[in-house]
One Martini backbone bead per residue (centre of mass of N, CA, C, O) as a GRO file, in nm:
protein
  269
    1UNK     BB    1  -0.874   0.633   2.528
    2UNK     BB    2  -0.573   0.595   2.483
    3UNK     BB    3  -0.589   0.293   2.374
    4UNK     BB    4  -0.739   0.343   2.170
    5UNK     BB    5  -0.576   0.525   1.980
    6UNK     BB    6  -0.325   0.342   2.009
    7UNK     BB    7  -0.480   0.098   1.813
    8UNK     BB    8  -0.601   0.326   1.567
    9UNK     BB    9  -0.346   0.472   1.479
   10UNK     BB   10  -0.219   0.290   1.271
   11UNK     BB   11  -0.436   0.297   1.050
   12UNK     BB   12  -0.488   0.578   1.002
   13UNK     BB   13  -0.255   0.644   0.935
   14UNK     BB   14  -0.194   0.459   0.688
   15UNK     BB   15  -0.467   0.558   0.524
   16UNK     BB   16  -0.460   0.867   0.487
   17UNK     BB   17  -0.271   0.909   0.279
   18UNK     BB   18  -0.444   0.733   0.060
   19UNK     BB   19  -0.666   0.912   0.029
   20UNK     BB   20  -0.569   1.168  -0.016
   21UNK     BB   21  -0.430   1.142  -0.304
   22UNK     BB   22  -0.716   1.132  -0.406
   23UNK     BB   23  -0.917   1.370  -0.283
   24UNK     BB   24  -0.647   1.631  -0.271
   25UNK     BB   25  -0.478   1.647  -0.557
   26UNK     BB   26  -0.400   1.861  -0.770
   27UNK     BB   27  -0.517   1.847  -1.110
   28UNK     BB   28  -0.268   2.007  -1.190
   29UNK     BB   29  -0.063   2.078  -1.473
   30UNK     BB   30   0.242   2.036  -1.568
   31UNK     BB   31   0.520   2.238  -1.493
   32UNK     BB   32   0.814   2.366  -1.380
   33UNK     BB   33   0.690   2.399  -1.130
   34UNK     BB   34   0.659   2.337  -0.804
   35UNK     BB   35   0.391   2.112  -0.681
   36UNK     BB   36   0.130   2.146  -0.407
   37UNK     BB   37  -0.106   2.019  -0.259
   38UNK     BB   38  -0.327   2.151  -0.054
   39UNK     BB   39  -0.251   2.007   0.233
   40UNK     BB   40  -0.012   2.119   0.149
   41UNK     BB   41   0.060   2.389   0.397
   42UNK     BB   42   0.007   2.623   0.605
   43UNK     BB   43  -0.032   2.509   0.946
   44UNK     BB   44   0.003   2.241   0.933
   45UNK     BB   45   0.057   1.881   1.009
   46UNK     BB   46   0.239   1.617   1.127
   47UNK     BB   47   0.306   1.305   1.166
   48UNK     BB   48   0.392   1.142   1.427
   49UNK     BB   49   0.631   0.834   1.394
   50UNK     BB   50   0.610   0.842   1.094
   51UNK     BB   51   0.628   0.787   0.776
   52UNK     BB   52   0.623   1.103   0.536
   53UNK     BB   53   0.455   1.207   0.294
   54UNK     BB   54   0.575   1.444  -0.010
   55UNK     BB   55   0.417   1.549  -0.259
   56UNK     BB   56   0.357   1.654  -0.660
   57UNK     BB   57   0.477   1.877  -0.907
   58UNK     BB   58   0.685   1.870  -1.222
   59UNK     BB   59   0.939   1.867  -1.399
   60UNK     BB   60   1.011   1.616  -1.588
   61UNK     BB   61   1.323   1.523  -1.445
   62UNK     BB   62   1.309   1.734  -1.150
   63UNK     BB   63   1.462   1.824  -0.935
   64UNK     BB   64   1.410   1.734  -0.553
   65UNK     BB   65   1.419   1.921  -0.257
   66UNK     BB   66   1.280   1.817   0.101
   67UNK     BB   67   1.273   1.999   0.412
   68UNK     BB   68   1.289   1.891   0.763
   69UNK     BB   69   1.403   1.868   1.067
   70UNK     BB   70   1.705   1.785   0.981
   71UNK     BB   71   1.606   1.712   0.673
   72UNK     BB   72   1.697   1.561   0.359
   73UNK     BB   73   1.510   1.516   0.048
   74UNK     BB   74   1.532   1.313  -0.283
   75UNK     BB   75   1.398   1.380  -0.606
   76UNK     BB   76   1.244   1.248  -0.918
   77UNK     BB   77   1.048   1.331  -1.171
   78UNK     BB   78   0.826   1.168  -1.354
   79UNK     BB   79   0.728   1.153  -1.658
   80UNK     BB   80   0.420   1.281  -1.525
   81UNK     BB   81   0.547   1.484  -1.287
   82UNK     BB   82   0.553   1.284  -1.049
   83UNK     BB   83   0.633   1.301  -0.658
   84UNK     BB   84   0.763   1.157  -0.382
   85UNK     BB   85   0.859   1.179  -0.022
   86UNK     BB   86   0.984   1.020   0.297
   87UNK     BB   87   0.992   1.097   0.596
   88UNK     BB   88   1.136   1.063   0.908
   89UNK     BB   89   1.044   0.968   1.212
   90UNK     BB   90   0.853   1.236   1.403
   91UNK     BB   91   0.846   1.435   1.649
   92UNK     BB   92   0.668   1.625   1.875
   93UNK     BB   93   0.591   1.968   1.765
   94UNK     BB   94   0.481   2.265   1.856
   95UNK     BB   95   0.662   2.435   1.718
   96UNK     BB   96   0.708   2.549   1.445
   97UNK     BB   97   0.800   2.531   1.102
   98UNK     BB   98   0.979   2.468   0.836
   99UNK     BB   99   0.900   2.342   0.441
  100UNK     BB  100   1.087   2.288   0.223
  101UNK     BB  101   1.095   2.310  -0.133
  102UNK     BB  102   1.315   2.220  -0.453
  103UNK     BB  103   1.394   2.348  -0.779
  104UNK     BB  104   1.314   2.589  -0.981
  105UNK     BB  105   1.188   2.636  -0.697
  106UNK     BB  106   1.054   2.783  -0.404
  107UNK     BB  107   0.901   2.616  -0.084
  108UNK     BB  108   0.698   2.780   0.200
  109UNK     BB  109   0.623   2.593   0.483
  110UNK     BB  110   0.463   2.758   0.763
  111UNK     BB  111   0.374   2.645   1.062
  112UNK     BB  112   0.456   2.409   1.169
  113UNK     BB  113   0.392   2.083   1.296
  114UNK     BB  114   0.367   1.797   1.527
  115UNK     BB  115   0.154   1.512   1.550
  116UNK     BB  116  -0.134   1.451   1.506
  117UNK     BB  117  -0.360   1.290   1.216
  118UNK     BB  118  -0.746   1.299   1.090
  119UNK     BB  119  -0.980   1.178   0.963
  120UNK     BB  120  -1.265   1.274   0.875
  121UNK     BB  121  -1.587   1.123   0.801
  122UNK     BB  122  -1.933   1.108   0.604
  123UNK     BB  123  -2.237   1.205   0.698
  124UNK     BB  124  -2.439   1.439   0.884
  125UNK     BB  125  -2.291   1.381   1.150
  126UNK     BB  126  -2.017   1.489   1.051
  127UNK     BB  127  -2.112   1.745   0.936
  128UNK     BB  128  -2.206   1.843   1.163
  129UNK     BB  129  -2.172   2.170   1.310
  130UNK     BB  130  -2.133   2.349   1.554
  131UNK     BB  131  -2.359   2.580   1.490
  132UNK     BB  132  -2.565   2.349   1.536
  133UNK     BB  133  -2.545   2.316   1.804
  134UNK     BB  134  -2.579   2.302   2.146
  135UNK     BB  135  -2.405   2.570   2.281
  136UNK     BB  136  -2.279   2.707   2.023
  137UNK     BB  137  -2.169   3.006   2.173
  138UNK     BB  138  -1.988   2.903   2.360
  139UNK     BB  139  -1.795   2.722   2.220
  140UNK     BB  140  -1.672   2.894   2.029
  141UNK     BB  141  -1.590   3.143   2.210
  142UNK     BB  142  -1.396   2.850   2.342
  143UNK     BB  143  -1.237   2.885   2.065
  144UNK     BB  144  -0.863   2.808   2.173
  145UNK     BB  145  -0.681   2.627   1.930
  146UNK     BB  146  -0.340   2.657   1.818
  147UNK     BB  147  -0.305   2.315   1.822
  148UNK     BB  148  -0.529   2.302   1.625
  149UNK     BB  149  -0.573   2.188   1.314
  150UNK     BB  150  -0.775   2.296   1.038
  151UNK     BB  151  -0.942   2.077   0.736
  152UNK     BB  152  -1.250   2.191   0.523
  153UNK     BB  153  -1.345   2.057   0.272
  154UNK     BB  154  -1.515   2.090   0.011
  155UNK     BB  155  -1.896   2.055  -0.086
  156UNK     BB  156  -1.864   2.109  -0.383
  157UNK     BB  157  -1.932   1.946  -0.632
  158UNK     BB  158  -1.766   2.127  -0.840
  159UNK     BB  159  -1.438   2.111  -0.717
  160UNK     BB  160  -1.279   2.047  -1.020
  161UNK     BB  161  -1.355   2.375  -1.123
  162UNK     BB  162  -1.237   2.491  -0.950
  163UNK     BB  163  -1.082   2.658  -0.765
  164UNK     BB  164  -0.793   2.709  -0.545
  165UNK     BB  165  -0.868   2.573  -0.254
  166UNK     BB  166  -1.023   2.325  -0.103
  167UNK     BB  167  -0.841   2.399   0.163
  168UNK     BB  168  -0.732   2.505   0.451
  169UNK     BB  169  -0.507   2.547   0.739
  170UNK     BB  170  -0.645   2.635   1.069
  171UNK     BB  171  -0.640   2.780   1.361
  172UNK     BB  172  -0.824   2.754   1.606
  173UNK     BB  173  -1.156   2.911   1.614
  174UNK     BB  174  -1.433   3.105   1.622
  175UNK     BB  175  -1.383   3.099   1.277
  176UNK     BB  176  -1.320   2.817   1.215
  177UNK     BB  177  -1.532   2.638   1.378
  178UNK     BB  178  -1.789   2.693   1.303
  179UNK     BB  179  -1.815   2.500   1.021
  180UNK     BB  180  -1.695   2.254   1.184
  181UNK     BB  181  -1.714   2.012   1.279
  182UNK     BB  182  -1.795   1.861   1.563
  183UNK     BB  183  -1.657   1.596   1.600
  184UNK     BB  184  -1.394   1.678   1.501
  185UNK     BB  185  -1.341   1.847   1.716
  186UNK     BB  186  -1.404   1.686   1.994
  187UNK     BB  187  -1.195   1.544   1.959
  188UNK     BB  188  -0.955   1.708   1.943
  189UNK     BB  189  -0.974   1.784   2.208
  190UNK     BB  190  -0.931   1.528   2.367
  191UNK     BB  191  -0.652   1.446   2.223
  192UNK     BB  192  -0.501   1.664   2.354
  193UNK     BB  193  -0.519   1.604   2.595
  194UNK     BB  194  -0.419   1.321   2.643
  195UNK     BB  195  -0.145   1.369   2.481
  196UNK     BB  196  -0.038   1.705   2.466
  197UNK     BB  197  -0.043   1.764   2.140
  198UNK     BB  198  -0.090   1.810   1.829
  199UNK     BB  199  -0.335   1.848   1.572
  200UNK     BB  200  -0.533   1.714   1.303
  201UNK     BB  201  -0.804   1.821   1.109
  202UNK     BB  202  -0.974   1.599   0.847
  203UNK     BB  203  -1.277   1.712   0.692
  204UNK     BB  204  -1.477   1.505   0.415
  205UNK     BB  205  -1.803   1.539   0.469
  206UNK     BB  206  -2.096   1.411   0.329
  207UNK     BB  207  -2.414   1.483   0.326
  208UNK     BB  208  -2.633   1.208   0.174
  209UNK     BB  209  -2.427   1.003   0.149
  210UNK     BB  210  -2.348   0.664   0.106
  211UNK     BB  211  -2.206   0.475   0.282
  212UNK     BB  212  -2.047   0.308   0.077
  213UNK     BB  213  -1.844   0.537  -0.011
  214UNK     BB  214  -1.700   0.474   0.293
  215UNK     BB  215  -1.620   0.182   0.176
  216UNK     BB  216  -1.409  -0.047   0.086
  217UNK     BB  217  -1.493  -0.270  -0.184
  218UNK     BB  218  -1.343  -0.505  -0.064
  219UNK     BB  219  -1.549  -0.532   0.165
  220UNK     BB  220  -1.788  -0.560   0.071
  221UNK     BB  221  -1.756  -0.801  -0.144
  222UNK     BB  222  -1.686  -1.025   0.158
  223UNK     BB  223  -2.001  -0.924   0.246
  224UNK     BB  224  -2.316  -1.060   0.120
  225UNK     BB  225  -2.460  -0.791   0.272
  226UNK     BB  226  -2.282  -0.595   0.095
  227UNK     BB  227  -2.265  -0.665  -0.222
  228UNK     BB  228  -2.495  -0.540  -0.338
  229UNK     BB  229  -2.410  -0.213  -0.336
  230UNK     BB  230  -2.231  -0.292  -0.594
  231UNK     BB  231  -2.510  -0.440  -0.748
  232UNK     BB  232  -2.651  -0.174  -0.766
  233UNK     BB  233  -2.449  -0.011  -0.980
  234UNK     BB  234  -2.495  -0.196  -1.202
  235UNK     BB  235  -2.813  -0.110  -1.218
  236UNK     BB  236  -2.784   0.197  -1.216
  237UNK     BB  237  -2.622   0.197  -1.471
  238UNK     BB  238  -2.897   0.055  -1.680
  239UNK     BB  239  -3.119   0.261  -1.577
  240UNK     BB  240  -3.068   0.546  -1.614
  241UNK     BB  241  -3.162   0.596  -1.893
  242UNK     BB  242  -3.471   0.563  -1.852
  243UNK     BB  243  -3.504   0.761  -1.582
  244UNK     BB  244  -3.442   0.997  -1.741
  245UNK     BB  245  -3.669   1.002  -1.944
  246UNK     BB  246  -3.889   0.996  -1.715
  247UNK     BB  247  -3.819   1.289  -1.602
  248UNK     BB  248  -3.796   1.488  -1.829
  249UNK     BB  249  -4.084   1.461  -1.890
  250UNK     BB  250  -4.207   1.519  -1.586
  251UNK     BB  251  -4.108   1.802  -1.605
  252UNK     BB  252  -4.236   1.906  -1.864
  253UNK     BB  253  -4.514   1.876  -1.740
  254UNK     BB  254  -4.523   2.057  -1.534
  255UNK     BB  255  -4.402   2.317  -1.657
  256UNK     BB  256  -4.679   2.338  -1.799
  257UNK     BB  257  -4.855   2.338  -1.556
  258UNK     BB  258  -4.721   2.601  -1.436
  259UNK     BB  259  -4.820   2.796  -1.675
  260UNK     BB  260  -5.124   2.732  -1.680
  261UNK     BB  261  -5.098   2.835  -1.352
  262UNK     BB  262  -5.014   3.126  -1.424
  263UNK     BB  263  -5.249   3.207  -1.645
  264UNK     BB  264  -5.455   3.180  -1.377
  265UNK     BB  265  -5.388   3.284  -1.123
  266UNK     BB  266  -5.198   3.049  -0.974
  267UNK     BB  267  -5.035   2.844  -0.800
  268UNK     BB  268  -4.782   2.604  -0.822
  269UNK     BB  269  -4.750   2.246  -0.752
   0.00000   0.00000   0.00000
């Protein structure tokens, strides 16, 4: 297991964060003031042994000044508002620790750790939480792992249009784990036994969602029974016109149909 994770674990940590950036980053508008994605907050992990970076938004040309484990980075906000630094690799520290930022404003992200950070993702069987597993009772009840620290993204459709943030980060207990994957628990619970550093698992799975969602598209294009994939998404996108119209029309007939059989006391099918 152990050599696994340390094979595995280059890549991960590699691509962990440019996911994040994309999937993570808070779409919120350029303000005065220094702000950071929600990933990045109280109680959070960082990944020890490698460059971590640290990113946000702030007033464009705003000098920022990140903090943490006696390092001090410092970057200029970019035209677009947006900033980032990176921190040199540290060691795995199970104490808590502060990281501020500091700009116009000043932020405290406190209860930090170090140790390992991994990203789970995928389709129902990720998505599959605690509470629904067998003896599913006794495991959460069995839930206390202060260095393992769960990050839960919302599956809310609509979730660029809601407030933040998309979850936040917390200390497992029985009442943070039961919601999430039960694969992602028992991973963290396993990789800290390995290893016995803190741990931080990123959930971003989404049951229902197409295999190919979660596979970089050059990937897909390389391989030659895979690439249908790609070229079934613009197959898709130019039927699309047509089969709204034929859903809408079945809908509106269901719909006559359903009024009709309330109004003669059936119940619609």
């Amino acid at each position: 297991m152990l050599s696994y994770v340390r094979k595995r674990n280059a890549y991960v940590n590699a691509s962990l964060f440019a996911l994040l950036l994309v999937l993570l980053c808070s779409a919120a508008e350029v303000r005065a003031d220094v702000r950071l994605p929600d990933v990045l907050s109280d109680s959070m992990v960082l990944q020890r042994g490698v460059r971590v970076p640290v990113w946000g938004r702030a007033e464009p040309g705003e000098a920022v000044a990140v903090s943490f484990a006696g390092q001090t980075k410092k970057t200029t906000a970019a035209a677009d508002g947006r900033w980032r630094v990176w921190l040199d690799p540290l060691r795995a520290n199970a104490t808590p620790q502060v990281l501020t930022v500091g700009g116009k404003n000043r932020i405290e992200l406190k209860d930090v750790l170090v140790g390992e950070v991994w990203l789970v993702s995928g389709q129902s069987n990720m998505q599959f939480t605690l509470a629904e597993t067998c003896e599913a009772k006794e495991a959460i009840a069995a839930a206390s792992h202060p260095n393992i620290r769960l990050f839960n993204v919302s599956r809310q459709v609509a979730f660029k249009h809601k407030p933040p943030p998309l979850a936040v980060w917390r200390a497992t207990t029985p009442e943070s784990v039961r919601d999430f994957s039960a694969a992602g628990y028992y991973f963290a619970v396993e990789i800290q036994k390995e290893l016995g550093v803190p741990v931080g698992v990123i959930n971003s799975s989404y049951g229902g969602s197409q295999a190919e969602a979660w596979t970089p598209v050059e990937y897909l294009n390389a391989n030659p029974e895979l690439k249908a994939t790609v070229e079934r998404t613009k197959v898709w996108d130019e039927e699309r016109p047509r089969v709204k119209v034929e859903y809408d029309a079945q809908i509106k007939r269901w719909r006559e149909e359903a009024d009709k059989a309330r109004s003669a006391g059936a119940r619609p099918r």
